[in-house]
C-alpha positions as CSV (number, residue, x, y, z in Angstrom):
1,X,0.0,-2.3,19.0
2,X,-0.9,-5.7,16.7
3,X,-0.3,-5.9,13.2
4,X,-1.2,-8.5,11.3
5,X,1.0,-8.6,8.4
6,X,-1.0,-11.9,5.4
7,X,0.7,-14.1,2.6
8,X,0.1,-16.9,0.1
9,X,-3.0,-15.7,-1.9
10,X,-2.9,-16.5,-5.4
11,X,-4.6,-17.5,-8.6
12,X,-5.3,-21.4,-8.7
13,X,-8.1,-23.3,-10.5
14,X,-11.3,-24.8,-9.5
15,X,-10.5,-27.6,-7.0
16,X,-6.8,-26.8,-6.2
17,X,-5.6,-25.7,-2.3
18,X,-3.9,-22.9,-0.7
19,X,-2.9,-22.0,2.6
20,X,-3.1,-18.1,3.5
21,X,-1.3,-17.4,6.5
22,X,-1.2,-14.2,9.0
23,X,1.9,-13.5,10.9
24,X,1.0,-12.0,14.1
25,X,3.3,-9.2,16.1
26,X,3.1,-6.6,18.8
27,X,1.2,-8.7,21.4
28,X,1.3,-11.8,22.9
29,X,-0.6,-14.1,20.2
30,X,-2.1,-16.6,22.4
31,X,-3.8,-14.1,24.4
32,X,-5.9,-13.4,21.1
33,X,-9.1,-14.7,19.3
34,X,-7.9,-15.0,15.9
35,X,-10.4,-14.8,12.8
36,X,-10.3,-14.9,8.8
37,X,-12.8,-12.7,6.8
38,X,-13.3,-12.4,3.1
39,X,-14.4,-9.6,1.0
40,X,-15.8,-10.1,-2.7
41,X,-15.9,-7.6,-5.0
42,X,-19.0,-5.5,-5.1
43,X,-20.0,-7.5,-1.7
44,X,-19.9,-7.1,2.3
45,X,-16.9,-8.3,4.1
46,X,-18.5,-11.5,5.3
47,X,-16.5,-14.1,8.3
48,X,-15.2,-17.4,7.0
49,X,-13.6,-19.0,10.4
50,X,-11.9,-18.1,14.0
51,X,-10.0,-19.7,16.3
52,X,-10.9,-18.6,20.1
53,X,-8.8,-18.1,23.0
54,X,-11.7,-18.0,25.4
55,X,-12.4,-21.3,25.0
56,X,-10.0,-23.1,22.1
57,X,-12.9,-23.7,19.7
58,X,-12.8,-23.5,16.2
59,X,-15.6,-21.7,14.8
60,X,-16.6,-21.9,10.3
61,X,-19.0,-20.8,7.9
62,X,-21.2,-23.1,6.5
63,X,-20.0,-22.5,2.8
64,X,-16.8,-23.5,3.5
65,X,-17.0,-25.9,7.3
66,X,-16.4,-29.3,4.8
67,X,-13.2,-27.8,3.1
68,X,-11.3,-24.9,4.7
69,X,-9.3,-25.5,8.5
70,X,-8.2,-22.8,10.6
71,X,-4.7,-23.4,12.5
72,X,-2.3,-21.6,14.2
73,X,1.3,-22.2,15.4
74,X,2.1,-20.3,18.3
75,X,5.8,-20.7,17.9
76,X,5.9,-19.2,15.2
77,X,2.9,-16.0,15.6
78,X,1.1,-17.5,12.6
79,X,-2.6,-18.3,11.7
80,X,-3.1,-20.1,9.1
81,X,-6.4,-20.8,6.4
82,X,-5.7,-24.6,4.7
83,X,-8.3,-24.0,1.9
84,X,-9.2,-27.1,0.1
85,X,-11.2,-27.7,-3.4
86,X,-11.7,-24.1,-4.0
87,X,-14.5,-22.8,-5.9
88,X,-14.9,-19.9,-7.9
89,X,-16.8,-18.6,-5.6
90,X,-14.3,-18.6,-3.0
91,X,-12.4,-15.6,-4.7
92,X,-12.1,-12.7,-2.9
93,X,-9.8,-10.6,-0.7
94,X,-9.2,-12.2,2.9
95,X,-8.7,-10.5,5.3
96,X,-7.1,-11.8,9.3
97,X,-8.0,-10.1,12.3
98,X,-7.7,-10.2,16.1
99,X,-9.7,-9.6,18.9
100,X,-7.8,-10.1,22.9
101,X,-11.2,-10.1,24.8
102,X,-14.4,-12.6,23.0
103,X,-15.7,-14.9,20.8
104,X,-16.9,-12.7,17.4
105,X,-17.9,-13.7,14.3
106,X,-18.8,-10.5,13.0
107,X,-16.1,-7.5,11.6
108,X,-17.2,-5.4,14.6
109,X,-16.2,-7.9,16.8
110,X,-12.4,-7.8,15.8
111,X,-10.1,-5.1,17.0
112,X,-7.3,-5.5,14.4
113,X,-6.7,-6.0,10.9
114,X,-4.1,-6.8,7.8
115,X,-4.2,-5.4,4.8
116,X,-5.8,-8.3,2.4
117,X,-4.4,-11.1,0.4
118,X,-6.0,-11.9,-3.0
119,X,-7.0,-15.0,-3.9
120,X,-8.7,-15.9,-7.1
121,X,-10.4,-19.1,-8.6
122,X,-10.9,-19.9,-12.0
123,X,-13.3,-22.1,-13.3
């Protein structure tokens, strides 16, 4: 069984960086898609970036393609979200996920969950 166990949410202000990161057990972790969603409060949980094992691509919303990298260190079972000049907009839960068998960009596409780290963004 996967569990994806995330860290180092937090409250920063408009235009400072974090890096949430998702430790990854249970499995081998390079046999698995690897993806970051977001939920907002009142709002859908909507996809922010993934990191494919089919075919090693890197895959980002729009909103955030110019200042938030996906990365992951397969020493270590850990996925990482380097988020850069956050907004206020960017607060929300996120939320990492796995999938072992396709490329998804959608929550139905992802097999596994953690529970949530919070990060807020003041203005």
């Amino acid at each position: 069984q996967v569990l994806l166990t995330e860290s180092g949410g937090g409250l920063v202000q408009a235009g400072a960086s974090l890096r949430p990161g998702c430790l990854f057990s249970g499995r081998t972790f390079g046999s698995y898609t690897m993806g970051w969603f977001r939920q907002a409060p009142g709002k859908a949980r909507e996809f922010v970036a993934a990191t494919s094992r089919i075919d090693d691509m890197t895959h980002y919303v729009d909103s955030v393609k110019t200042r938030f990298t996906v990365s992951r260190d397969n020493a270590k079972n850990m996925f990482y979200l380097q988020m850069n000049n956050l907004k206020p907009e960017d607060t929300a839960v996120y939320y990492c996920a796995a999938n072992h068998d396709r490329n998804a960009t959608t929550t139905t596409g992802y097999d596994y969950w953690g529970q949530g780290t919070h990060v807020t963004v003041s203005s």
